[in-house]
Each structure stands twice: as C-alpha cells, then as structure tokens.
N, C-alpha and C positions, 0 to 999 in steps of 0.2 A: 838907231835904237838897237841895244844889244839886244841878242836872242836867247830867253831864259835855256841855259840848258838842265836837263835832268831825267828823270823818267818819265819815259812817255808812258801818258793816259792810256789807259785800258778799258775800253768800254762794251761790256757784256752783251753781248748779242743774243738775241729771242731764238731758244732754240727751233730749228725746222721741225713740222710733223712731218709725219710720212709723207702726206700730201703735197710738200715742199711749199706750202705758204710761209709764211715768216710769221702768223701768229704763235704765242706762247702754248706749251701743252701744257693743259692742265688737267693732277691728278684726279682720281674721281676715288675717295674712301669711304664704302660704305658704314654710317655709322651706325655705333651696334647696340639694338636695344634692350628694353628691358623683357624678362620671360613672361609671356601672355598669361590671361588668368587658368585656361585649362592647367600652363603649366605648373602654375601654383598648387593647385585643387591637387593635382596630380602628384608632386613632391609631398603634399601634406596627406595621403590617401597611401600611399609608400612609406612612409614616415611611419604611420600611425599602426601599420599593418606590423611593419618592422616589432614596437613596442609591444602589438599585443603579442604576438608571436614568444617575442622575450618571457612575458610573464606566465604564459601558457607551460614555455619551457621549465620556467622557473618555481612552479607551481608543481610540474607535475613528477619535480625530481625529491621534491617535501616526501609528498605520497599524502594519503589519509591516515588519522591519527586518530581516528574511533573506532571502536568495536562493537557489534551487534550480536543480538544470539539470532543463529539460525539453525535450523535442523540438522542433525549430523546425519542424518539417514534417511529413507524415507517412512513417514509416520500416518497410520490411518486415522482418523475422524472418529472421535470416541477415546482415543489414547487418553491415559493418563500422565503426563509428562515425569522423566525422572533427568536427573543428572546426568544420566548417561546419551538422553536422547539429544541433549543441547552440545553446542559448541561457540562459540564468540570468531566472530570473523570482522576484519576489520576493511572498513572502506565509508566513503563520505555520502550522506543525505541530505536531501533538503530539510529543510525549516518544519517542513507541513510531518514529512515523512517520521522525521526523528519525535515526535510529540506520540505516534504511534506504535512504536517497538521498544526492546527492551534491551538497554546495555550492562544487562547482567541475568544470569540462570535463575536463580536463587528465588526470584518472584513463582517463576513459572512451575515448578517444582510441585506435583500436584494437583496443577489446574488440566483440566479437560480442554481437550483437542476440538472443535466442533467444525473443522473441514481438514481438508487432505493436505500437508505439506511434502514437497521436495525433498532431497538433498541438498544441503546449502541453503534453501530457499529461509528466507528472514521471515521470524514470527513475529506477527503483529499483534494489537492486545483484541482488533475484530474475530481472531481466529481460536481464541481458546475464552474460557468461561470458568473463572475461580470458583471454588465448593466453598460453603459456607464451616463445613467440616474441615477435617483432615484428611491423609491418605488410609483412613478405616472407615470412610464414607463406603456404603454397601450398591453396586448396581444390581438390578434386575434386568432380564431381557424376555420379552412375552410378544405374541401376533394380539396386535386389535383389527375386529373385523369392519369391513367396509362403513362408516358414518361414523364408528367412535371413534375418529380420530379428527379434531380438528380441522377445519380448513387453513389451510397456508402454516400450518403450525411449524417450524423448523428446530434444528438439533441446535441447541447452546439455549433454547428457550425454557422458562419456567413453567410448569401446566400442574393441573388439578389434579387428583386420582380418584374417580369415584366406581364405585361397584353397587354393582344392582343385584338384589336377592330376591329367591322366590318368582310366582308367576300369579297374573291376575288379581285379585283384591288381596291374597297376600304376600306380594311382591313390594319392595322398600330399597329405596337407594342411601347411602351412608360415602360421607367423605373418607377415605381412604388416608387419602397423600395431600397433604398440602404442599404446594409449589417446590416439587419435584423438581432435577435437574434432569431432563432431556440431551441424554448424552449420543442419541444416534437415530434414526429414523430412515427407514428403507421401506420404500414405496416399491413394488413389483410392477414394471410398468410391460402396456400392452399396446396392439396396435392402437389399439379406442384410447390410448392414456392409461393414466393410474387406475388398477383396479385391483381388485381383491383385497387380503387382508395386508397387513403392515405389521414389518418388526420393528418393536420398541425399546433400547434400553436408556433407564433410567436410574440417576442413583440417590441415593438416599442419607440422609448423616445419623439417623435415630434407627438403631435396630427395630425398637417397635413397629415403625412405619417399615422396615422392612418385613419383618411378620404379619405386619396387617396386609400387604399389597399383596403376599406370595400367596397369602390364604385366598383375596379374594379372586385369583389369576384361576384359582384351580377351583374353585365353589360360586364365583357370580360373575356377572360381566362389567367388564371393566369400562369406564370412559375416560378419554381423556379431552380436559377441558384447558383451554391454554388461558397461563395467567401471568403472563408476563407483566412485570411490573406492576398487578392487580394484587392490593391488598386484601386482604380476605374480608368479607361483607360483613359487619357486623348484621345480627338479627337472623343471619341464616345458621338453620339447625345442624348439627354435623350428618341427622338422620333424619331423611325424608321419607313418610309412608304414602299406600294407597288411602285417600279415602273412601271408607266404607260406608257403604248405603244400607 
C-alpha cells in the first residue's frame, strides 16, 4: 500500500503553565459592570448642581430690572416728604415686599414721615401717613402734661383735640380738633420710664382748627384723645359743661 504523501499534520499542543503541567492556561477577564446606585445619585447630584450654577449665572448677568423710591438722605420722623428727599434705586423684591413700596416719587410727595429713614433705605407705605390736605396743611407743636396724652397713642395716628376751660363749676370742656394728624411724639424718658410732660406736633388742613388749637394751647388745657379709625360719635356735643347744683 502506497504511503500518502503530503503535509504532515500539525497538532497544537496545550500550552505549559509555569508549573509545567500540560493543562491549558486559561485567561481570567474581569468583567466590567454596570455603575452602582451611589454612583448614579451621585452623577445626577453633579449634574444638577452644574444646572443650577448655570442659571444662577445667568440670572445674575440680566441684573434687576425695577426701581424703588428710597431716601436720598437721611430723613427725620415728622418730615414732610418733597422731591428732593426721594430717589429711585433699582434692585429686585419679593412678591410680599413689592405690594408694600413705591416705584415712583410722585405719590409720596407731601406725605408725613412717621419714623426715621436711612440713606438709601426703601420707603414703605407703613412709614409715612398721607394728609387729607395739601402741602398748606398747618402743624402745631405744644408739651401735654403727664395723663393727657393717651396711652400707647403713636406718631402717623389720628387723635381728638380737646381743651378744657375754667376751674370748678365753671369749668367746660369743648372739642377743639377733630382727628388731627399726629405727626411726631417724644416721650422724655427716665430711669422709672416715661415721665413728665410730652412734645406733640400735629398738623392740621383747616386754618380754623388751627386757630382754635393755638388759642386753646395758650388759655386751657389741652387733651389728647386718640382716634384712629374712630368716626366721630354722633350725639356728642362739641361742648361739654360742669353741671351745676
């Protein structure tokens, strides 16, 4: 029998490990998983911070786009506001805030101051107290002594004017000022608290009632009765006497 010839078979041998067994090596590939949930959280915590960051940016290269009035100077409690004292400065408010201030002069113009502003500082509508008048509303300023002055009574509030004449049976009290604007109030205070007398001014839109108050500042004593928001009573006399026995 003839002998095929041709190329001889080649048959692949198991490669040796180091250990010289003649088993095969086999590779070992770790395979690769997916990113755990921290890393998730984490990516999207990054993510997110990135975004706000942006708008933050983006926001704050706009700038604010309102104007407010605030004081140009510093202004005492009692002012009477002019043009001159306002300016408009612009920056952003909340919701609550902006329902409270004024983005223009022109209201304020006239109205009474009834606490202390800053420089710069923004005027709210709590801080001043409109005249029923104009800017030829007349103030007065006078001491009332210890009890005639209301308790708790404060400056922007409305009060009574009454004057008391005479002494004993013929002594009579008469309403002066009807709801008067209260435009400043200074309490003298002591170690014991408030004591002594108190400076008042008040201003007025009828000349009359300012003649009637000055006369009775200098010839009877004055009280003040606070009336804020109180409409005047009907059935009460403008003059009240002693009665006589």
């Amino acid at each position: 029998m003839a002998q095929q010839v041709g190329t001889p078979l080649k048959r692949s041998l198991p490669e040796r490990n180091t250990e010289g067994s003649d088993q095969p090596v086999r590779a070992v590939r770790r395979r690769r998983g997916l990113p755990g949930s921290r890393a998730v959280v984490g990516g999207l915590l990054v993510a997110s911070s990135a975004v706000g960051l942006f708008a933050v940016a983006s926001g704050s290269a706009e700038g604010p786009s309102h104007s407010y009035v605030v004081a140009r100077h510093e202004l005492a409690a009692g002012t009477r506001l002019q043009q001159s004292d306002l300016e408009l400065a612009t920056m952003e408010l909340a919701a609550g805030v902006r329902a409270r201030v004024f983005d223009s002069a022109q209201p304020l113009v006239g109205a009474t101051l009834v606490s202390p502003l800053g420089a710069g500082e923004l005027v709210q509508s709590s801080a001043v107290v409109a005249r029923r008048g104009d800017a030829a509303s007349r103030e007065l300023s006078f001491t009332l002594e210890r009890g005639r002055l209301g308790v708790g009574v404060k400056q922007g509030e409305r009060a009574d004017l009454l004057a008391t004449y005479g002494s004993g049976n013929d002594a009579f009290t008469v309403v002066v000022v009807r709801q008067a604007l209260l435009v400043a109030i200074e309490r003298p205070r002591t170690s014991a608290g408030d004591g002594g007398a108190a400076a008042v001014t008040v201003a007025v839109d009828d000349p009359a009632d300012a003649l009637a108050l000055a006369h009775a500042i200098q010839q009877g004593k004055v009280t003040l009765v606070r009336a804020t928001g109180a409409p005047p009573l009907p059935g009460v006399p403008p003059t009240y006497r002693v009665s006589r026995t």
